[in-house]
N, C-alpha and C positions, 0 to 999 in steps of 0.2 A: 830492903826488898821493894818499898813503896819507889824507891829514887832509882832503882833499876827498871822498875815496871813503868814509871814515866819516861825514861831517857829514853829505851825499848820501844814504848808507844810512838814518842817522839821521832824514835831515828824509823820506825815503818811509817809513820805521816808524813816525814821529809822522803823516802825511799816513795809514797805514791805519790806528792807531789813532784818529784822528780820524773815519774813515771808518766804521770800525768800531762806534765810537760812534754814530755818528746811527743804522746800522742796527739797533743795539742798541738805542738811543730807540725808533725806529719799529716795530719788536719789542713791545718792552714796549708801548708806547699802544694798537697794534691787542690786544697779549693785555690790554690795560685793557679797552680798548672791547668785547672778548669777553666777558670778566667783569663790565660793566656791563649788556650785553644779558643774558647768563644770572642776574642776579641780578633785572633786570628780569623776564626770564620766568618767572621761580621765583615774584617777585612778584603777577604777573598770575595766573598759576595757582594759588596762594592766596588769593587774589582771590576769582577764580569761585567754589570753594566756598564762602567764606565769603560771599558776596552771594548765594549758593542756599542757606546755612543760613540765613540773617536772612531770607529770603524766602517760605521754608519756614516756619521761625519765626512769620511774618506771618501765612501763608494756617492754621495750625496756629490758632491764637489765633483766626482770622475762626472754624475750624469750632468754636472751643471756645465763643465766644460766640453762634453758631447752635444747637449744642447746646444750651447752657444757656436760649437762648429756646424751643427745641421741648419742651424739658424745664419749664420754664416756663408755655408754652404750655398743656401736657398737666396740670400743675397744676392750671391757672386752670383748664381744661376738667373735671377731677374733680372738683374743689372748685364749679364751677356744678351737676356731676352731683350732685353726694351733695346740694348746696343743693337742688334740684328734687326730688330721691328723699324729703326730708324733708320739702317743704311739701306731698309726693303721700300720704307717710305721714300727716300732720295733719288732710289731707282726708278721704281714708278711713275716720280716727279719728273726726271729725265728721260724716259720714256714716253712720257705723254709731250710734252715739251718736244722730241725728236718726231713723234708722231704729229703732234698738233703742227711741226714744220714741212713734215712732208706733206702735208694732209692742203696746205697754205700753199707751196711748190706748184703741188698737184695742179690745183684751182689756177693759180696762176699758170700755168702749162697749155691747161683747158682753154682760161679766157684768151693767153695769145693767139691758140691755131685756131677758136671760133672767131675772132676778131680779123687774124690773118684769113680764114676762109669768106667771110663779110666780103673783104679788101678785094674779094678775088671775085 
């Protein structure tokens, strides 16, 4: 009876550590699968910023090449300005030049026919 009642005790303590175990398994997988979701999450949430830095990044570089065209832009438009201020200066230049010969003509015109009137 004594060697019944221990083999009996025996085989219910291996029956709850067998028991025990699967709960213990099931344990551990759901705290895995906690650990897989939170490490996912952790993932995804680095994620985001990092897809709003590259993105950022992106639109950063669109304004620095918009920049660099209005700045560009504004070049090409002072360099047509000073080009036109230059060919208004040469005009000017030959204008006053056409002028300062007529103006010379003139005088000389004058001083013949008062010279020519003296003579007379």
């Amino acid at each position: 009876v004594s060697v019944q009642k221990c083999v009996s005790a025996t085989v219910n303590g291996l029956v709850l550590l067998v028991m025990f175990l699967f709960v213990l398994e099931t344990v551990i997988q759901m705290e895995i699968v906690s650990v897989l979701e939170c490490v996912s999450a952790t993932v995804n949430g680095l994620e985001t910023p990092v897809t709003f830095l590259f993105a950022f990044q992106t639109v950063v570089q669109m304004e620095d090449v918009l920049v660099q065209e209005c700045v560009s832009a504004m070049m090409d438009g002072w360099g047509t300005l000073v080009q036109i201020l230059s060919v208004i200066k040469n005009v000017v230049q030959m204008v006053t030049a056409l002028v300062q010969e007529c103006v010379s003509a003139m005088m000389d015109g004058l001083e013949t026919i008062v010279t020519f009137l003296f003579v007379q």
